[in-house]
C-alpha positions as CSV (number, residue, x, y, z in Angstrom):
1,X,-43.8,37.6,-120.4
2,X,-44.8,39.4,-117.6
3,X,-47.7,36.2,-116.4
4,X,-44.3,34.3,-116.9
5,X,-42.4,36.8,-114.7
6,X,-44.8,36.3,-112.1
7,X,-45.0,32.5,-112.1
8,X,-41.5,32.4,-111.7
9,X,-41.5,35.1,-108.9
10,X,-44.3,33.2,-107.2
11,X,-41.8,29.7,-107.5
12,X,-38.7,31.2,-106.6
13,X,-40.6,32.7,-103.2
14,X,-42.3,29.4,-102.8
15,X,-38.9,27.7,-102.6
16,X,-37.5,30.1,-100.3
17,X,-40.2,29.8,-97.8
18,X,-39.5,26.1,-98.2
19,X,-35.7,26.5,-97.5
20,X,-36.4,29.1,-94.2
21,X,-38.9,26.1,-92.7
22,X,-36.4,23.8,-92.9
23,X,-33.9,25.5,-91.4
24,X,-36.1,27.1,-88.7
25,X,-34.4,26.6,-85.6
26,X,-36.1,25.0,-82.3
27,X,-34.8,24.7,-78.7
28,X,-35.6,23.3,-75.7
29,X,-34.6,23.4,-72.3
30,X,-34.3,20.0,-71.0
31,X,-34.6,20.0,-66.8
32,X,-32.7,17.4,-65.2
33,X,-33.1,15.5,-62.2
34,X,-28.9,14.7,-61.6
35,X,-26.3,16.9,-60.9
36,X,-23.7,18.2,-63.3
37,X,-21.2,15.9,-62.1
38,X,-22.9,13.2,-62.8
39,X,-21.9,10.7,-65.8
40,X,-26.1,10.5,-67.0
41,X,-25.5,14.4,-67.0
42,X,-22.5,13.8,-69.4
43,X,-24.5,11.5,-71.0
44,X,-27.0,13.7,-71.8
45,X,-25.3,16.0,-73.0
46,X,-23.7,13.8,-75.4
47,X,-27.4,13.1,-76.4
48,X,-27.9,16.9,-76.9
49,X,-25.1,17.2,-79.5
50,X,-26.0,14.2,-81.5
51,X,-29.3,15.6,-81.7
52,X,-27.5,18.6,-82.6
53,X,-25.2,16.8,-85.3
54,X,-28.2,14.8,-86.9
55,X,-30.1,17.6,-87.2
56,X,-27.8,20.2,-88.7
57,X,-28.4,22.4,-86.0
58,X,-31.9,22.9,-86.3
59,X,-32.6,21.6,-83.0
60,X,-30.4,22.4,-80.1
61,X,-31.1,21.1,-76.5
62,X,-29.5,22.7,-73.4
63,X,-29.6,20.0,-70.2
64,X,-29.8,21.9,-66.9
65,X,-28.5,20.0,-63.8
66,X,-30.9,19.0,-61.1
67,X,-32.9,22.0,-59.3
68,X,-31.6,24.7,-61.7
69,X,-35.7,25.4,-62.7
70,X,-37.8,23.2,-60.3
71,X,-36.4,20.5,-58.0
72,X,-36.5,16.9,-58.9
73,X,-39.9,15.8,-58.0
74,X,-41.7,18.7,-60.1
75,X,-40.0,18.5,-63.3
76,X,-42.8,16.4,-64.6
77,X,-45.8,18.8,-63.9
78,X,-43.2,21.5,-65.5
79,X,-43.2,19.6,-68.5
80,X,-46.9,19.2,-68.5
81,X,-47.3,22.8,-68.2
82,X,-44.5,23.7,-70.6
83,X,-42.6,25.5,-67.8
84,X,-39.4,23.8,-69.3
85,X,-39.7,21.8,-73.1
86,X,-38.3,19.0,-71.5
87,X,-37.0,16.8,-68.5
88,X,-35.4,13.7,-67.3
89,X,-36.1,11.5,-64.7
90,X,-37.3,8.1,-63.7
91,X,-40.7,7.3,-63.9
92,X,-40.4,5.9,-60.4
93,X,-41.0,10.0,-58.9
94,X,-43.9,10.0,-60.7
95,X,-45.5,7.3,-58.3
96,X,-46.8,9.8,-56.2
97,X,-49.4,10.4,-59.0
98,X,-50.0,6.6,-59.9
99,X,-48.7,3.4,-58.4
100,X,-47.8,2.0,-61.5
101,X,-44.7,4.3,-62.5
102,X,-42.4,3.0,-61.1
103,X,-42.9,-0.4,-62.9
104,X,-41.4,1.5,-65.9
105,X,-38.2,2.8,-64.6
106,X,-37.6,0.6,-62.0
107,X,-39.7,-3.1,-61.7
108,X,-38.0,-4.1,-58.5
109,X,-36.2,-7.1,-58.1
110,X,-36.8,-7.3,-61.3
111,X,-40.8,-6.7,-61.0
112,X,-40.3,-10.0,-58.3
113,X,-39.8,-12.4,-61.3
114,X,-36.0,-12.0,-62.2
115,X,-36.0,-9.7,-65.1
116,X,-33.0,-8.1,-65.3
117,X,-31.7,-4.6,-66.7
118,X,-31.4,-6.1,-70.6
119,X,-34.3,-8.2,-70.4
120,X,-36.2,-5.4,-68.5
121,X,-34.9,-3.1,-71.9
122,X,-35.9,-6.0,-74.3
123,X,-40.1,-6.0,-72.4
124,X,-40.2,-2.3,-72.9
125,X,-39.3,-2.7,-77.0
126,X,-40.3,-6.6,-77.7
127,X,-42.5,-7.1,-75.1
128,X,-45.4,-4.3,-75.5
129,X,-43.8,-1.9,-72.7
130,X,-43.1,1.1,-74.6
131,X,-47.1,1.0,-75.2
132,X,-47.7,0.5,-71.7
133,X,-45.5,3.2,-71.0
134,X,-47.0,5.6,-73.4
135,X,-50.4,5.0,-71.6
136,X,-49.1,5.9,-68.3
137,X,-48.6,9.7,-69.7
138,X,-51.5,9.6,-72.0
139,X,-54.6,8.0,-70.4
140,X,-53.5,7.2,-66.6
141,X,-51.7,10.3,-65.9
142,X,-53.2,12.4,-68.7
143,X,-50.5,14.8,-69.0
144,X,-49.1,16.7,-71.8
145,X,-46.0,15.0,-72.8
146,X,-43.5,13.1,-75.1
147,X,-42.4,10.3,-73.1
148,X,-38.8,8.6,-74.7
149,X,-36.9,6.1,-72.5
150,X,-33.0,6.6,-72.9
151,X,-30.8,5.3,-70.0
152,X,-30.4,1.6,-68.5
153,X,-28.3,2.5,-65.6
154,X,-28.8,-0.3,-63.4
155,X,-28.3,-2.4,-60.9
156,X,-27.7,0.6,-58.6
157,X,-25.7,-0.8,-55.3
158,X,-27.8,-1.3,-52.2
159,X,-25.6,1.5,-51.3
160,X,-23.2,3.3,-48.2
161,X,-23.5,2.2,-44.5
162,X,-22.1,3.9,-41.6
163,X,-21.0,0.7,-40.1
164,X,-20.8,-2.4,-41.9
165,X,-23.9,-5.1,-41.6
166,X,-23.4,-8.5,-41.1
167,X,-27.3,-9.3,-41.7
168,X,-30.7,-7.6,-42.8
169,X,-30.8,-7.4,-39.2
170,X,-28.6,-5.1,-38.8
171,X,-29.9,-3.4,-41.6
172,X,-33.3,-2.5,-40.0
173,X,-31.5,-0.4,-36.9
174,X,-30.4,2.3,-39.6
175,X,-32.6,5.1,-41.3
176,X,-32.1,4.9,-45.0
177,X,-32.3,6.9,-47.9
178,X,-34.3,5.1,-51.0
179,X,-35.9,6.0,-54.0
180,X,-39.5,7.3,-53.9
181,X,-42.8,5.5,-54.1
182,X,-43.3,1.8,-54.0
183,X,-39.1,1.0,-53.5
184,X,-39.1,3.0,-50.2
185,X,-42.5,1.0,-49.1
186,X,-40.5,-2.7,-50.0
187,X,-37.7,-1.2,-47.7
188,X,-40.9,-0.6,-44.9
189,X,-42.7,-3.7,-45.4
190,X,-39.5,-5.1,-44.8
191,X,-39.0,-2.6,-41.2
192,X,-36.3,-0.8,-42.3
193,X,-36.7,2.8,-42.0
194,X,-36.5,4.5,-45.5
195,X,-36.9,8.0,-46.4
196,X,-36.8,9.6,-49.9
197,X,-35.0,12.3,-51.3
198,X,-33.6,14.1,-54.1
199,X,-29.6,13.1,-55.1
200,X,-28.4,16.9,-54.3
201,X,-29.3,16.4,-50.4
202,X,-28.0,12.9,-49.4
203,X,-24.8,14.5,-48.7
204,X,-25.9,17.1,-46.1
205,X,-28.1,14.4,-44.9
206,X,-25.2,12.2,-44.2
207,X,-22.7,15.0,-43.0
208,X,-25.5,16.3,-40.6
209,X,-26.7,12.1,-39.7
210,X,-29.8,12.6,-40.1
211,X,-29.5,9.2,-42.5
212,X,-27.4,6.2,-41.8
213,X,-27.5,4.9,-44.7
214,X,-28.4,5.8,-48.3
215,X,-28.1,4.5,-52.3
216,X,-28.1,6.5,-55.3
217,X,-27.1,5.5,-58.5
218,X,-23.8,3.7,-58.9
219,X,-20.2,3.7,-58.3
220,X,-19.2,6.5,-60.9
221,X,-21.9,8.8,-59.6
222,X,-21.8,7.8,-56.1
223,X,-17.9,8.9,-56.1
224,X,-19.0,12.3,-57.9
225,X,-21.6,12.9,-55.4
226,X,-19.1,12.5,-52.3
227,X,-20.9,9.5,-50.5
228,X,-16.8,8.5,-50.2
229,X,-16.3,11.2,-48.0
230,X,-19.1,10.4,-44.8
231,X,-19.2,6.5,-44.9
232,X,-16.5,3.9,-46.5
233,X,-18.8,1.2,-46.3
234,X,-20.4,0.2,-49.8
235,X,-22.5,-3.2,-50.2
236,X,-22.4,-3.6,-54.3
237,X,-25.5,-5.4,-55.0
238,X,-28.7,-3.8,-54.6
239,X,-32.3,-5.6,-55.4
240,X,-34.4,-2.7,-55.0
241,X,-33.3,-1.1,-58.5
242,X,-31.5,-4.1,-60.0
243,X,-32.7,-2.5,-63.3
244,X,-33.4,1.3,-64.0
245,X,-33.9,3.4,-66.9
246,X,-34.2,7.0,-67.1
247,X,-36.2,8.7,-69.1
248,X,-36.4,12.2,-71.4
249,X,-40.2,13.8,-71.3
250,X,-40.6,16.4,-73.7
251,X,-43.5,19.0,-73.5
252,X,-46.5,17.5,-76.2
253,X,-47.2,20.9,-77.4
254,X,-43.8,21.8,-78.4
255,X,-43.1,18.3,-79.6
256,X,-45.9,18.3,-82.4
257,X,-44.1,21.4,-83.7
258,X,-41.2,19.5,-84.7
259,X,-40.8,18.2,-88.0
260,X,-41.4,14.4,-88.5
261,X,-37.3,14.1,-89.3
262,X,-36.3,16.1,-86.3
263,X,-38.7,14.1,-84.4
264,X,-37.5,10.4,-85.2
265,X,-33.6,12.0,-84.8
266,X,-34.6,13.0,-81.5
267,X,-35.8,9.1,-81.0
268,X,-32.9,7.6,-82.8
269,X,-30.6,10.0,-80.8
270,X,-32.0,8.2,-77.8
271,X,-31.3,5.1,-79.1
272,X,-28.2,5.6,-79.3
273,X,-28.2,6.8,-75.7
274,X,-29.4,3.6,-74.7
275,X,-26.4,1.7,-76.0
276,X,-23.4,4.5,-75.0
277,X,-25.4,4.4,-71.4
278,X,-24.6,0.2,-71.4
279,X,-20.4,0.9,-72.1
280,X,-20.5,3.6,-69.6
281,X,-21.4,1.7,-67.0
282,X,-19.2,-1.0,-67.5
283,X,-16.6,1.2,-67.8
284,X,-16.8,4.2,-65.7
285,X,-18.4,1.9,-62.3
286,X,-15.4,-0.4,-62.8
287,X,-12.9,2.1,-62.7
288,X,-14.9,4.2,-59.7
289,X,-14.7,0.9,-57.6
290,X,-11.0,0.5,-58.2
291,X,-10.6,4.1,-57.4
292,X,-12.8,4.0,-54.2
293,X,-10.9,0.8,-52.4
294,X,-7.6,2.2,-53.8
295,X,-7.7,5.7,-53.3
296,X,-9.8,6.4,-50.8
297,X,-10.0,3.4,-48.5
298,X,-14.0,2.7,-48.9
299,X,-14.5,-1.0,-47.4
300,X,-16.6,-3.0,-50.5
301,X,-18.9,-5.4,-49.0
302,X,-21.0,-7.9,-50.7
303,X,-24.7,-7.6,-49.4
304,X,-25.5,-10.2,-46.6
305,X,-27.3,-13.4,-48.1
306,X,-30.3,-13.2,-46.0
307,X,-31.0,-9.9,-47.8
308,X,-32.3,-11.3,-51.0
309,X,-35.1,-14.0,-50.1
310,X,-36.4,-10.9,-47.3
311,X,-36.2,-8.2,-50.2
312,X,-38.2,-10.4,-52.4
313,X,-41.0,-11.6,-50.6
314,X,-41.5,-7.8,-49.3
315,X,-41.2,-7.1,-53.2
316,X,-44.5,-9.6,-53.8
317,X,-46.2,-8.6,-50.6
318,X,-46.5,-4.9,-51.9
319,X,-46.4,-5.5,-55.8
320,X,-49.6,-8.0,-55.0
321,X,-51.5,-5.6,-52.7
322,X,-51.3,-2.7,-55.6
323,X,-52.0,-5.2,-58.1
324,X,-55.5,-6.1,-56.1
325,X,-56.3,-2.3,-56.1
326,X,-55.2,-1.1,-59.5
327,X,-56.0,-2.7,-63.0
328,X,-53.5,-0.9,-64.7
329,X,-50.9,-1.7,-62.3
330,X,-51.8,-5.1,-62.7
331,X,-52.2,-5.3,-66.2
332,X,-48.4,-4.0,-66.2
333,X,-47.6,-5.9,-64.0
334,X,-48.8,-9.3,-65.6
335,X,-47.4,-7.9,-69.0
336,X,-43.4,-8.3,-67.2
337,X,-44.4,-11.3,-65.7
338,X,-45.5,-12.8,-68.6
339,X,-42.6,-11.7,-70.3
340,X,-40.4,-13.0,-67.6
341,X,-41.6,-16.5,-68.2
342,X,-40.6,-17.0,-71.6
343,X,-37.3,-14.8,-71.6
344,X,-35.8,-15.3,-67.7
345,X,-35.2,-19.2,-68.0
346,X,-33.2,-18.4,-71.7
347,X,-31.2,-15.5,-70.1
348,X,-30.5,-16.6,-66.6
349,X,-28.5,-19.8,-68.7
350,X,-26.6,-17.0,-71.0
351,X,-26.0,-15.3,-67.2
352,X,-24.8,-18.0,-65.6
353,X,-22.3,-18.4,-69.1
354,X,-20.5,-15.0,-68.3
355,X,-20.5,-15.0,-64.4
356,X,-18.8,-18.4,-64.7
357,X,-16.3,-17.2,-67.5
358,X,-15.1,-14.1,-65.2
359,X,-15.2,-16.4,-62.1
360,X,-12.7,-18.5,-63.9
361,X,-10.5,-15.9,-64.9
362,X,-10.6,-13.8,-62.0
363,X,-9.7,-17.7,-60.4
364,X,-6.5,-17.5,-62.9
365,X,-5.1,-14.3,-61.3
């Protein structure tokens, strides 16, 4: 009796020890690079509850708005060095540290060969991307991290002018806030005077003119951010990150930790992201641009026509010359080019479908 006393003693432990593991609790502090009024911000912290949800509350994320730990440009090495268990970015401020980030995040003009921000999101998960990407952190970069793409929040508008231009021309005599790395030497190669800074200090820059000019990341955030209040001049299409995708980096260390379950809810959750990151930008841009001309009088300006053939031959000049020095750019490179040739032709024809069907209706009003 009592050898059967302790067997069941022994089970009865072992199945409690099984029931505390799986609801042992983990948390992470996720370090972002947008402010809290921004929409991704939202976003993310509609990400954070799902993963909250779908895990029954065993793994709870807190988003911090940009600067609230480290400033933007760091948040990677505090990743690395588990400073913060997570953070999100673009890979595109990573450049600094290899040329070939910013392919990830940010091909420009559509890495020269027309991809655009769905076929961009179908090469990173059809067209060998995601491993590509995965290799940036791992072997290029060699940093400790979990890297998880989880918002498509292009095209981003070429941005807000203190004066309206009439030509790239005009472009060129302004100084011009772009995104870091291999964008802001496009902007150069084409003479225009580009600088690079984080989201949280275009503003001062602008109130204090210092810039004349500067993009960030779309209408909805743009009117958030205040742009609307130093210059009511806003040119809607923008080349140099007419596709983007941020990303989530989680700390490696404390990622292996997790449970496989809580693990692929954290990818799935991201997933998900991807798709809610789609409607919000229809949505919440399209109402922010009725609410800029509306409200608060901001001038919307189509970007002059000269602007495209200058932004992508600058676009091939630099993308070659990195391609020369760098296999792995190249070999990322090639990958979206070789993607682009079996996938652009098919999609520009389904393009040219829906900007002729809202053509026609907007002809109807």
């Amino acid at each position: 009796m009592s050898r059967w006393i302790t067997s069941l003693v022994a089970a009865v432990a072992l199945v409690a020890a099984s029931g505390i593991a799986q609801a042992q609790q983990y948390k992470a502090r996720v370090q972002t690079a947008v402010p809290a009024a921004s929409i991704y911000f939202e976003l993310l912290k509609r990400f954070a509850d799902r993963v909250d949800k779908m895990s029954g509350g065993r793994l709870k994320m807190e988003m911090l708005p940009d600067g609230a730990v480290v400033p933007a440009f760091e948040i990677l090495d505090a990743v690395d060095k588990g400073v913060v268990e997570g953070g999100y970015a673009w890979t595109h401020y990573w450049s600094g540290k290899h040329p070939a980030a910013g392919l990830f995040s940010n091909p420009m003009a559509g890495a020269g060969v027309g991809l655009d921000q769905l076929s961009h999101v179908a090469w990173l998960f059809e067209g060998g991307g995601n491993e590509l990407y995965r290799r940036l952190y791992s072997d290029i970069l060699k940093v400790n991290v979990e890297p998880i793409m989880i918002q498509p929040m292009g095209p981003d508008p070429l941005g807000w002018f203190k004066q309206p231009i009439a030509s790239t021309a005009d472009f060129k005599k302004m100084k011009y806030r772009s995104p870091p790395g291999i964008t802001g030497e496009i902007f150069k190669e084409m003479g225009v005077a580009a600088v690079a800074m984080p989201g949280g200090e275009i503003v001062p820059a602008a109130q204090r003119g210092t810039i004349d000019a500067a993009e960030w990341i779309g209408p909805a955030d743009d009117l958030n951010l205040g742009l609307h209040t130093v210059w009511k001049n806003y040119y809607l299409q923008g080349l140099h990150q007419s596709t983007d995708v941020g990303e989530v980096l989680f700390n490696k260390t404390w990622w292996s930790k997790l449970p496989a379950d809580l693990q692929e809810i954290v990818r799935t959750a991201a997933m998900a992201s991807m798709m809610e990151t789609y409607t919000f930008n229809v949505y919440r841009n399209a109402q922010a641009i009725v609410k800029l001309r509306n409200e608060h009088k901001v001038q919307i300006h189509d970007t002059p026509k000269d602007f495209y053939p200058e932004f992508v031959r600058a676009t091939q000049v630099v993308l070659d010359r990195y391609a020369q020095k760098d296999p792995f750019f190249k070999q990322v490179l090639d990958s979206q080019k070789n993607f682009a040739v079996t996938v652009v032709p098919y999609w520009t024809k389904i393009l040219d479908l829906y900007s002729g069907l809202g053509n026609a209706a907007l002809q109807k009003k």
